[in-house]
C-alpha positions, 0 to 999 in steps of 0.5 A, a space after each residue: 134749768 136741767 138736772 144733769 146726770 152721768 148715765 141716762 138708760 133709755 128702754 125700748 121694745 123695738 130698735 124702731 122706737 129710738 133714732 140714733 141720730 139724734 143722740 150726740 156721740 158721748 158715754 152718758 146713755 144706755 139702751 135697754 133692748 126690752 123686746 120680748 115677742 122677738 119680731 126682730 130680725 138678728 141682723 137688724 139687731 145686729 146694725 142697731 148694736 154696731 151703731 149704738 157701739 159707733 156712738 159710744 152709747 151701751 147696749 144691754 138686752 132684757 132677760 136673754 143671756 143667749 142674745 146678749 152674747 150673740 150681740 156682743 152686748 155690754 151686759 144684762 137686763 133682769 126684769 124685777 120678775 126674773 128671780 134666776 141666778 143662772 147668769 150670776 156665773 158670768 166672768 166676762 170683762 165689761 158686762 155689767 148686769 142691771 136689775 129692776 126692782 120695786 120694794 126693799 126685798 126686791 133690791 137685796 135680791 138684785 144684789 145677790 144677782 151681782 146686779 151692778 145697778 138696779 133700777 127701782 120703780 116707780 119713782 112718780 105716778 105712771 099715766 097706764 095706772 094711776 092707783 099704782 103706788 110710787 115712791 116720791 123723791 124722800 122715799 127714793 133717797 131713803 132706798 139709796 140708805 139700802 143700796 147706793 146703786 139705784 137709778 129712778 124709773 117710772 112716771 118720768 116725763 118730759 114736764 118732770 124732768 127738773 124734779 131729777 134734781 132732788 134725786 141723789 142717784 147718778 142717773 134716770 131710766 125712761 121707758 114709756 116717754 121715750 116712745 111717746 116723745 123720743 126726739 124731744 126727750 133726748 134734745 132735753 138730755 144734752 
């Protein structure tokens, strides 16, 4: 059995990381375009956004303004580094911001920033470090007491998705398994 969610944000560093035909045409999945060594070109961005806009799925970019509404993006990814509020000015209908945060000052931060949702990391221990601190699931839903609006990344896999079940978030973030198993993740997703 699966845990289903309202919302699954899946973030990519390259449009190539992620084929669209696999994903079935619903409101439930979220792009995070998280490519800061800008090897794309505009144009294929461009494609990529009017497909994910075919697919009803929503398209936010990392940590650039200026491309986000270039792109006609659905909003705003802030990385938990980025402590700027620049972008706290924006009145535009349907943009959402979205923060990333790892501790209990971090998201206080993120709610300054008008962040409408804010990713808190890690959720379970991550293959690239495994000393790293993570929270586990009670403390996760002991974050929710701060914010209501956290969703869960980090260390999520493909062999640990049942645990979603336990999170009383709306939602889950993927990052490192979309690029290592994309189209087994997203079978798994519907």
């Amino acid at each position: 059995m699966f845990a289903f969610k309202k919302k699954y944000f899946l973030i990519i560093e390259s449009i190539k990381n992620i084929d669209l035909t696999k994903i079935k045409r619903n409101k439930k999945f979220a792009i995070i375009y998280r490519n800061e060594k800008n090897l794309e070109e505009l144009n294929e961005i461009k494609k990529f956004r009017k497909n994910c806009a075919l697919k009803l799925i929503k398209f936010y970019v990392a940590n650039n303004l200026k491309l986000a509404v270039q792109l006609f993006a659905d909003g705003l990814y802030i990385s938990s580094y980025n402590k700027s509020f620049r972008h706290s000015h924006i009145q535009r209908k349907n943009f959402d911001i979205i923060g990333s945060a790892h501790d209990a000052s971090e998201i206080y931060l993120k709610n300054y920033q008008r962040c409408n949702q804010i990713l808190l990391s890690k959720l379970f221990k991550v293959d690239y470090d495994s000393k790293a601190p993570y929270l586990g699931v009670i403390k996760f839903n002991n974050y929710l007491k701060i914010s209501n609006n956290l969703i869960p990344l980090g260390g999520i896999k493909y062999s640990n998705l049942n645990n979603q079940r336990q999170i009383k978030s709306s939602g889950f973030a993927i990052y490192s398994e979309i690029k290592k198993k994309p189209a087994k993740i997203i079978n798994r997703l519907f």
